[in-house]
SERO-4910 file (N, C-alpha, C, O; in steps of 0.05 Angstrom, whole numbers):
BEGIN
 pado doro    nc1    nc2    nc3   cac1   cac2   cac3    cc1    cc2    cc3    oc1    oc2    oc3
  Unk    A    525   1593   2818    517   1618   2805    540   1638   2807    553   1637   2828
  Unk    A    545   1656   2790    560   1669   2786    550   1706   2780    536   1713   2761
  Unk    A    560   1724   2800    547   1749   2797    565   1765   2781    589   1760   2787
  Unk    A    562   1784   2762    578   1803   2758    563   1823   2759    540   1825   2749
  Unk    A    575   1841   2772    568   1869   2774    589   1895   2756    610   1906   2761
  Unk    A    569   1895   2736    589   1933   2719    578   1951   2718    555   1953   2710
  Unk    A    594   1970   2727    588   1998   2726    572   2010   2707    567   2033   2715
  Unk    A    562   2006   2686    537   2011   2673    531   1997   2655    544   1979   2645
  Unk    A    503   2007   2648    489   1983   2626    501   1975   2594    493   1959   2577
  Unk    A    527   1998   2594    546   1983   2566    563   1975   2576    584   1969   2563
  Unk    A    562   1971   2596    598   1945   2611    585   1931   2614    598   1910   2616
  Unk    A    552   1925   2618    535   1900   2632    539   1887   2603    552   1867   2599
  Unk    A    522   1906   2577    514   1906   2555    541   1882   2542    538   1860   2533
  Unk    A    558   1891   2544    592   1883   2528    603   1860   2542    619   1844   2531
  Unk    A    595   1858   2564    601   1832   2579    584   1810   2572    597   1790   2564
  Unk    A    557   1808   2571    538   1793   2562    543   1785   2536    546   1761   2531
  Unk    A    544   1803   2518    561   1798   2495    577   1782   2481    573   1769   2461
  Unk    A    606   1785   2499    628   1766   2490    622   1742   2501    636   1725   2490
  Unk    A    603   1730   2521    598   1713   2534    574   1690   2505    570   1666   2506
  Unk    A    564   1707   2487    549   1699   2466    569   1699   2449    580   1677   2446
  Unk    A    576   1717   2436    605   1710   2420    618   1693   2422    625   1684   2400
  Unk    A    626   1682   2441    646   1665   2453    633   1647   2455    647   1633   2469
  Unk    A    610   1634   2451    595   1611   2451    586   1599   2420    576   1577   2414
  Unk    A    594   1625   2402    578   1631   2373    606   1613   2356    605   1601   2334
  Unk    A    629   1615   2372    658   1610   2351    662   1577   2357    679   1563   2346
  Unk    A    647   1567   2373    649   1534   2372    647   1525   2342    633   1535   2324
  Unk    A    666   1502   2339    673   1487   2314    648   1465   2313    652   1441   2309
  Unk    A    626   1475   2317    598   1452   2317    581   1478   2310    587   1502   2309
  Unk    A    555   1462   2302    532   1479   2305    526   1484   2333    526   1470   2353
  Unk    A    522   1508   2329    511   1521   2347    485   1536   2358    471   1546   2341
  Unk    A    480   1537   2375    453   1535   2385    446   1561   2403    456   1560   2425
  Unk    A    431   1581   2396    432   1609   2420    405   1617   2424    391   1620   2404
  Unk    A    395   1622   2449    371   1627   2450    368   1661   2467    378   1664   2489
  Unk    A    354   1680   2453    358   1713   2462    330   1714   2467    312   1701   2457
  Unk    A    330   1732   2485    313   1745   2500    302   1768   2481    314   1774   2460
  Unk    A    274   1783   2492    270   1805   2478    259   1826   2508    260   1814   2529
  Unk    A    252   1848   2507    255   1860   2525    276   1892   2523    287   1903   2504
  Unk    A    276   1896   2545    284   1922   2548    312   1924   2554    326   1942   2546
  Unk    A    321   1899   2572    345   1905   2578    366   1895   2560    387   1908   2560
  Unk    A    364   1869   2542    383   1865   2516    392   1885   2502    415   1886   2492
  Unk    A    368   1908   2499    379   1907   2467    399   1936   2463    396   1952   2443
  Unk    A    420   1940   2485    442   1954   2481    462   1930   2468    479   1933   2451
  Unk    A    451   1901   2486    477   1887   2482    468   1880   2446    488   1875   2432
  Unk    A    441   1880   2431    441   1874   2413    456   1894   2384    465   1889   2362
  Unk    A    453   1920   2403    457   1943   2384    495   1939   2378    503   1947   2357
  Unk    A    512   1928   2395    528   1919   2393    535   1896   2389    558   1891   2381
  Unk    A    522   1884   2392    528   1859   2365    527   1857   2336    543   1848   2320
  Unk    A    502   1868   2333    504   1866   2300    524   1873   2283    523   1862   2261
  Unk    A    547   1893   2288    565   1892   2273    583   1875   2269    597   1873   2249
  Unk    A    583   1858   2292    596   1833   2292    585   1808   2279    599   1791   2269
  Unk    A    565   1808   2280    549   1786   2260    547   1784   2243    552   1765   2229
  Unk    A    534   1817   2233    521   1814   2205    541   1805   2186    565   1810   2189
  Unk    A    529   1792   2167    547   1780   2143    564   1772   2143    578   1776   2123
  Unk    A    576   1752   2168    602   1744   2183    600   1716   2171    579   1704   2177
  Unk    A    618   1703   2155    614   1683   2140    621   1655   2166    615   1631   2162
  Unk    A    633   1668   2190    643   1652   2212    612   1639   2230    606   1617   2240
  Unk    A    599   1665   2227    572   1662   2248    545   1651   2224    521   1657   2229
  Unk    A    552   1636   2197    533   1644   2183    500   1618   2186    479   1614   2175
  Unk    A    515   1610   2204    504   1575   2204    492   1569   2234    482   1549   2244
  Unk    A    498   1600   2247    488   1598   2279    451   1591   2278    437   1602   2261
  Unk    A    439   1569   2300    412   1569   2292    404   1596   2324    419   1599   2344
  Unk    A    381   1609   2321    372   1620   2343    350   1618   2346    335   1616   2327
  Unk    A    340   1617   2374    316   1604   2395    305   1621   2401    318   1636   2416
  Unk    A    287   1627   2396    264   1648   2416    247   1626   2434    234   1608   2425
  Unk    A    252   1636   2466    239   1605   2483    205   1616   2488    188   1598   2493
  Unk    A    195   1643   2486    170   1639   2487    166   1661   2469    184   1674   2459
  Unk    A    129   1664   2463    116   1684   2450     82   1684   2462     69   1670   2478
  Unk    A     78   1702   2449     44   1710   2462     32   1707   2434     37   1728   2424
  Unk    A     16   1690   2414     17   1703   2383     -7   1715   2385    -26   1708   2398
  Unk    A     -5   1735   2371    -40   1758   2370    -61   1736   2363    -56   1712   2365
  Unk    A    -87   1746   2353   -105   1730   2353   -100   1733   2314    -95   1753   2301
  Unk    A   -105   1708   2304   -108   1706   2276    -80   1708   2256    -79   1707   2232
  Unk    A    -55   1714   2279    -24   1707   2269    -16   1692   2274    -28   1680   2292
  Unk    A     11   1679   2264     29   1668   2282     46   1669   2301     56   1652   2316
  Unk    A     48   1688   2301     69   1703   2322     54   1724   2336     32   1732   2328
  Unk    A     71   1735   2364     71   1760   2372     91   1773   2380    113   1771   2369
  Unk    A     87   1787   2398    102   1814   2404    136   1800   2400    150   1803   2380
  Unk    A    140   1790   2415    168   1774   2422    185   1769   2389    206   1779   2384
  Unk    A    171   1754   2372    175   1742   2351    186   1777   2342    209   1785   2347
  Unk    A    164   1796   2327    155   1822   2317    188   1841   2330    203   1852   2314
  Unk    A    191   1842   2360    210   1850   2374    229   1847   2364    242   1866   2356
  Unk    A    238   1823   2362    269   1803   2359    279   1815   2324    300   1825   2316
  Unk    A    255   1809   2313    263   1821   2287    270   1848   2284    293   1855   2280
  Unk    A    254   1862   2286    252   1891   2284    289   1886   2303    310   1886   2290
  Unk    A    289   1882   2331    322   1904   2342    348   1875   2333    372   1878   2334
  Unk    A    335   1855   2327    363   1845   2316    367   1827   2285    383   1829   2267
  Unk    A    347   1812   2291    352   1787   2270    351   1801   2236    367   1795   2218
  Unk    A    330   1818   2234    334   1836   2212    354   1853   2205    361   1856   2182
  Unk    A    371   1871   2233    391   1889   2223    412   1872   2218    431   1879   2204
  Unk    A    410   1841   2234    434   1835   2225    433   1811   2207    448   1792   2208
  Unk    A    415   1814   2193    418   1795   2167    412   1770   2169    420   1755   2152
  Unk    A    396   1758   2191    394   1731   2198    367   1722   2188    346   1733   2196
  Unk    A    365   1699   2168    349   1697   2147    326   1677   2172    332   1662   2190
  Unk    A    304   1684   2162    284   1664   2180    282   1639   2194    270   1629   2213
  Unk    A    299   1632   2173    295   1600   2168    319   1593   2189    323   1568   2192
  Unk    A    336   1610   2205    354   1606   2220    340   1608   2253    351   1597   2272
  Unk    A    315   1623   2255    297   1634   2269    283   1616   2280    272   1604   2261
  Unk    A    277   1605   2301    261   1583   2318    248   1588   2341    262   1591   2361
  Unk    A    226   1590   2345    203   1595   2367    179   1574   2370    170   1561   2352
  Unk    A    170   1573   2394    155   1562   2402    126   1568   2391    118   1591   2396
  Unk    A    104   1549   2373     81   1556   2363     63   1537   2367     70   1514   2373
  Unk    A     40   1543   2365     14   1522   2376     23   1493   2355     15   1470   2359
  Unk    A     37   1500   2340     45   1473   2323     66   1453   2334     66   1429   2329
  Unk    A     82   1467   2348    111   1454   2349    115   1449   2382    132   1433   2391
  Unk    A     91   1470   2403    104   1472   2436    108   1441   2444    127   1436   2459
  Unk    A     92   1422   2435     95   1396   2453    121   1390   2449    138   1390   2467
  Unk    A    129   1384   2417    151   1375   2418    179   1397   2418    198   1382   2414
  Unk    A    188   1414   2420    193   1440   2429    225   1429   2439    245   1428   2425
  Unk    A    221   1418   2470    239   1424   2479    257   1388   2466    280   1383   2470
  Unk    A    239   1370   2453    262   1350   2438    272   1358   2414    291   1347   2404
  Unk    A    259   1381   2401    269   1389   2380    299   1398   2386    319   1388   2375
  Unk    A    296   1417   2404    313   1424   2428    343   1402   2428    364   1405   2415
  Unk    A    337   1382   2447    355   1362   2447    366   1359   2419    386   1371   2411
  Unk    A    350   1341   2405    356   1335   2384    385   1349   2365    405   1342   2353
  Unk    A    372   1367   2371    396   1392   2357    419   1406   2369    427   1428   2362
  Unk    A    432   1387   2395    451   1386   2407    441   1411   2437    459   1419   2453
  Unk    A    414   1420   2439    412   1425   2472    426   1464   2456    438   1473   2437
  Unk    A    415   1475   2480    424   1510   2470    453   1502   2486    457   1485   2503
  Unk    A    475   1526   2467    489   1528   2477    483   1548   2508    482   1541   2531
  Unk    A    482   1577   2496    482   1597   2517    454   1609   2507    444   1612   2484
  Unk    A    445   1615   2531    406   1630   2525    411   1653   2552    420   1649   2574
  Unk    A    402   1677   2541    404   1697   2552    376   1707   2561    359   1705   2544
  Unk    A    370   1717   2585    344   1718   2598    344   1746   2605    364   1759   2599
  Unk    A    316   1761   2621    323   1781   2638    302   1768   2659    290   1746   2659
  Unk    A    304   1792   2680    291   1781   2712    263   1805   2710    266   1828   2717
  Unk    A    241   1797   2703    220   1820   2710    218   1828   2731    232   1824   2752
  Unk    A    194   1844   2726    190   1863   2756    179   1845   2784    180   1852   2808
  Unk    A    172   1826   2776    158   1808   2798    167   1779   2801    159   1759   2813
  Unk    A    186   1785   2783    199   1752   2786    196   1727   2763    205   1704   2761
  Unk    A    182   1740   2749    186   1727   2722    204   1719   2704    225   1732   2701
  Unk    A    200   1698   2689    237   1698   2659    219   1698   2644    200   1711   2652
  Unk    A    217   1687   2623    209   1682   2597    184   1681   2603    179   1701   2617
  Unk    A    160   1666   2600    136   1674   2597    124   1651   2627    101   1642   2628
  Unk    A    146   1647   2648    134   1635   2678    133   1662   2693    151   1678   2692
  Unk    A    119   1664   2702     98   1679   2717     95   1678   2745    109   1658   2747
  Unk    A     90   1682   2761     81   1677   2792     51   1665   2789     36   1680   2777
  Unk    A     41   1645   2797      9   1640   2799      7   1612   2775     -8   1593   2780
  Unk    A     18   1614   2759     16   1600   2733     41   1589   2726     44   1586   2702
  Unk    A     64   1582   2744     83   1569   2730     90   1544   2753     92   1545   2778
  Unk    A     94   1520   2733    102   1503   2765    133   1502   2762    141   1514   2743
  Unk    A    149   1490   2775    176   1494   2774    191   1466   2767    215   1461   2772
  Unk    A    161   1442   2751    170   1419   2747    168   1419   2707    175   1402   2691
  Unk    A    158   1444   2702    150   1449   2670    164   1449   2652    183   1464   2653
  Unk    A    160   1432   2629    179   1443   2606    162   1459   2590    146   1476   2600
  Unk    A    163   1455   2567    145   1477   2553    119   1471   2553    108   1449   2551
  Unk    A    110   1491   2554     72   1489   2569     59   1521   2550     69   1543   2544
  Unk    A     38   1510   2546     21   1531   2540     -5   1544   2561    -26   1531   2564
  Unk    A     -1   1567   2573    -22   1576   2585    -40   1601   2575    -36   1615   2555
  Unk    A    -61   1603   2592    -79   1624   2577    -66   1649   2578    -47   1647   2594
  Unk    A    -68   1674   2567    -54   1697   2566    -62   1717   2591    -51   1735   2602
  Unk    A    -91   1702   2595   -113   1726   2617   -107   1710   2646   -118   1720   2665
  Unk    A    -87   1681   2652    -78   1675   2671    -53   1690   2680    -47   1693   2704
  Unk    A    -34   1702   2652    -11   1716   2669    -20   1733   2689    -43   1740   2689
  Unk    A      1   1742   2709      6   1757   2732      2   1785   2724    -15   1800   2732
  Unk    A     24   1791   2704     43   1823   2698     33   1834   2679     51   1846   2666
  Unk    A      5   1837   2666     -4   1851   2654      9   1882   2649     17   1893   2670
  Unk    A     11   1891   2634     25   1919   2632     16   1936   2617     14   1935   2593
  Unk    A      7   1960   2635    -23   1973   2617     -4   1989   2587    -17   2000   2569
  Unk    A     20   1988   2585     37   1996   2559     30   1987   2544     30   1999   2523
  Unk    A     15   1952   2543     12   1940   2520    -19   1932   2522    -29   1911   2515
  Unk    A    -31   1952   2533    -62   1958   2533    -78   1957   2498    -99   1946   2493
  Unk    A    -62   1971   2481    -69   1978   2460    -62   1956   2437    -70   1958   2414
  Unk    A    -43   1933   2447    -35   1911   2434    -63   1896   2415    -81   1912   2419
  Unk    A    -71   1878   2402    -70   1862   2394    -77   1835   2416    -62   1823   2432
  Unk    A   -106   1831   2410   -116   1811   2436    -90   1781   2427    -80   1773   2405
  Unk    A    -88   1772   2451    -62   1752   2456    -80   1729   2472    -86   1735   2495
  Unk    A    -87   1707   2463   -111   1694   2474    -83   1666   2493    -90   1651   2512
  Unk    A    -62   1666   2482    -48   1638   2503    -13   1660   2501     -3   1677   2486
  Unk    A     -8   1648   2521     25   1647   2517     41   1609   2516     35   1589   2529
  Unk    A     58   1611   2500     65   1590   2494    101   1598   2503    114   1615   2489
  Unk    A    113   1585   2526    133   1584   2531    154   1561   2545    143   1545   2560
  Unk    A    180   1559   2540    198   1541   2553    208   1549   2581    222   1568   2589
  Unk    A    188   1517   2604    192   1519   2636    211   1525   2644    227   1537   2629
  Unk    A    217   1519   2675    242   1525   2695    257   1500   2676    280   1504   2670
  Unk    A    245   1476   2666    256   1451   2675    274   1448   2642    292   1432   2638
  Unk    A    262   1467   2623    275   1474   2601    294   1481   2605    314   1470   2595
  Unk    A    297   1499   2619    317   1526   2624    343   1505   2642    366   1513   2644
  Unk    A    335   1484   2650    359   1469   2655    380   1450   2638    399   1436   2643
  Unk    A    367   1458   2617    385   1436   2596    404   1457   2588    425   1449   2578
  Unk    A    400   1487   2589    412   1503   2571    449   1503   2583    458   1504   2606
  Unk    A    460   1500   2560    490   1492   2575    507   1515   2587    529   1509   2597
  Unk    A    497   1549   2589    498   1569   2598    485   1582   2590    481   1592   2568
  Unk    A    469   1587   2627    444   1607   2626    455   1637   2635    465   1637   2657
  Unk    A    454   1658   2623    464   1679   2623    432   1706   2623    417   1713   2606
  Unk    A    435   1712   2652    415   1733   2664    429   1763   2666    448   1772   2679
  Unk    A    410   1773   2648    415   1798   2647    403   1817   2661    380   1820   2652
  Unk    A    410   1836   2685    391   1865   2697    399   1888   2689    421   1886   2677
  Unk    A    391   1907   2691    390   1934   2684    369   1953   2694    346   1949   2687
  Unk    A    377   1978   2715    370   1995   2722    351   1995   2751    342   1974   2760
  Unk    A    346   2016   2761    344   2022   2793    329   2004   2797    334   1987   2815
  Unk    A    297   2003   2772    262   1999   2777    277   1965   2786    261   1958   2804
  Unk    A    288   1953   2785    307   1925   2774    319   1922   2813    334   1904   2820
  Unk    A    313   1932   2822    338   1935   2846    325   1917   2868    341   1904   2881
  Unk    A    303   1917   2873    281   1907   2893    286   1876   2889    294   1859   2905
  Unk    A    281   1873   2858    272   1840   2856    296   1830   2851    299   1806   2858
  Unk    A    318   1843   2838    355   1836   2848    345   1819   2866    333   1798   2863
  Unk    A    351   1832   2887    351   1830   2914    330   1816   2928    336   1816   2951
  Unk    A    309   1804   2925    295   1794   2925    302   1761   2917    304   1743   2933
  Unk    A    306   1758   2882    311   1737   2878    338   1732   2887    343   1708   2890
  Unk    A    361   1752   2894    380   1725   2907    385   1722   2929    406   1711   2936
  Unk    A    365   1733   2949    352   1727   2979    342   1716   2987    347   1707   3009
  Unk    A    315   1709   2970    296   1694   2978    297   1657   2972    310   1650   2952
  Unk    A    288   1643   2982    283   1612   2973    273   1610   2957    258   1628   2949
  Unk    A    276   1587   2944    260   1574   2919    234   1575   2921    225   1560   2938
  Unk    A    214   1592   2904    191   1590   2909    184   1586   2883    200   1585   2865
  Unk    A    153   1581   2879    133   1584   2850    120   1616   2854    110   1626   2834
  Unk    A    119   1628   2875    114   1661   2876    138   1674   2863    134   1682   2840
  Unk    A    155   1676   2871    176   1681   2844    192   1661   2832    208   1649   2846
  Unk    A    190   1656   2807    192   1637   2786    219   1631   2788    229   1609   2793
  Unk    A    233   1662   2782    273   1657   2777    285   1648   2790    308   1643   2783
  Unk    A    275   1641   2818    287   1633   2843    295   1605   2828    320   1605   2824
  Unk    A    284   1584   2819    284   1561   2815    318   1563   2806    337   1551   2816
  Unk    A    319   1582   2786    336   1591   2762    370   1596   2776    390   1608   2766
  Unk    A    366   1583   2798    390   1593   2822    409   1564   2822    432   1562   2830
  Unk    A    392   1543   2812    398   1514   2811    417   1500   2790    427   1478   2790
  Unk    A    419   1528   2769    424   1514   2751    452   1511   2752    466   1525   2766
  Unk    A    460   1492   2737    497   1483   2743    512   1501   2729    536   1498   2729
  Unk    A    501   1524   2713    518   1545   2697    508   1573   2690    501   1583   2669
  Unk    A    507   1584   2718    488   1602   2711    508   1630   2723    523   1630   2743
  Unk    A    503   1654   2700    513   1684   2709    496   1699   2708    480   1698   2688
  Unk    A    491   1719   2728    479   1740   2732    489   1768   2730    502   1778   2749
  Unk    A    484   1781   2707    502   1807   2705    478   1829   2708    454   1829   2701
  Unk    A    492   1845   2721    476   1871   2722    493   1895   2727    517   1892   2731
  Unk    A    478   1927   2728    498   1944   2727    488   1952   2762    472   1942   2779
  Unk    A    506   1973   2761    500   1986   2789    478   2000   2797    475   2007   2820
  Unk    A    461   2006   2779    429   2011   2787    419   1989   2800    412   1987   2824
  Unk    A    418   1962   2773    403   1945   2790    423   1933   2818    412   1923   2837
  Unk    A    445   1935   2817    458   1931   2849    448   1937   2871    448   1924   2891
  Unk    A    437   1965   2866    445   1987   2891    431   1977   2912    445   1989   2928
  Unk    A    416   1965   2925    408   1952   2942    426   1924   2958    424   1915   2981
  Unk    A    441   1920   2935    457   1893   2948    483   1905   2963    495   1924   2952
  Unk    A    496   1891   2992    509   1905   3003    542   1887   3002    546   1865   2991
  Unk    A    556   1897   3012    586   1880   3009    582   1843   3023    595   1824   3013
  Unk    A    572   1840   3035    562   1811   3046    536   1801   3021    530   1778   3026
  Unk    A    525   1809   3003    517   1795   2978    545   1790   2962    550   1769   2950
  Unk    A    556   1805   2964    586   1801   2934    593   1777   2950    585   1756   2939
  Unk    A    606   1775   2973    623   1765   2989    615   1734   2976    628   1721   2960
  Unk    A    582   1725   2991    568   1701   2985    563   1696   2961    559   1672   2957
  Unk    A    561   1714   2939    561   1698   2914    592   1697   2900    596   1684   2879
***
């Protein structure tokens, strides 16, 4: 594993970045799977000018690894998210667009293979130890893509009180997250500082999920100096 630490969330933002860029210019198809959330989408707001309508990037496929879908849609929040802060401003037509749905989760992660495996998939670290839609309580650390009930997650968040009832989440395991050929973890800010520090202290547990996420043979962890500030010169040293 590999840590970088920058001085703020547009050096975190710009680093994460070229690290997707630079995975996007392979002479193959290419394969990217983005996160939605809070802490991307500086790095997204700086991307799109680089994308949009880029005849170089025009053939990139992108992965969304989980979603919650409302009741009586196909999608939810995640899907709704991704569009709205990127795939729309930057011109990326649907059909380039790939997520996990009650139709497709079994076969999911061979679709996956099939289509040469993600290049680089960009994650963040929740408040309790979560990635993508594994959980504390509800995730085992032997899973590939699994569908669980929505009223089993952990991290309910009374922000999305007013949402749209979400009856399953449908997402890609720890054991997914190992094929990805660079897994790239993104943190940002103080609230972020505890579980830093947490997940790269603690052992591999199923109480916090990301721990697993420590295994993988290509993995960076970028964050700025908020979420640092807890880690001391003997964390830099060891990672």
């Amino acid at each position: 594993m590999k840590l970088i630490i920058e001085d703020t969330e547009e050096k975190m933002s710009e680093s994460a970045m070229f690290i997707v860029l630079g995975a996007m210019m392979q002479d193959k198809r290419v394969n990217i799977s983005l996160t939605s959330g809070r802490s991307p989408r500086t790095m997204y707001k700086m991307m799109i000018p680089y994308v949009k309508d880029q005849e170089k990037y025009k053939d990139i496929q992108y992965y969304l690894f989980d979603d919650s879908p409302y009741d009586g849609e196909p999608h939810g929040a995640n899907w709704k998210e991704m569009q709205e802060v990127f795939f729309q401003p930057a011109n990326i037509p649907e059909t380039q667009v790939h997520i996990t749905t009650l139709d497709n989760y079994l076969e999911f992660d061979d679709m996956i293979k099939n289509a040469g495996e993600i290049d680089v998939m960009t994650i963040g670290l929740g408040w309790d130890g979560h990635f993508c839609g594994n959980t504390p309580g509800t995730t085992r650390l032997d899973d590939y893509t699994y569908k669980t009930l929505y009223k089993d997650k952990q991290f309910h968040n009374p922000t999305y009180a007013d949402r749209p009832h979400q009856p399953y989440t449908l997402t890609m395991g720890p054991k997914s997250l190992m094929r990805v050929k660079h897994l790239v973890m993104i943190v940002n800010g103080k609230e972020k500082a505890e579980i830093l520090k947490r997940f790269l202290d603690e052992p591999i547990q199923e109480n916090l999920p990301a721990t697993i996420l420590k295994l993988h043979p290509n993995f960076t962890v970028i964050c700025d100096q908020d979420a640092a500030s807890l880690l001391n010169k003997e964390d830099y040293k060891r990672l």
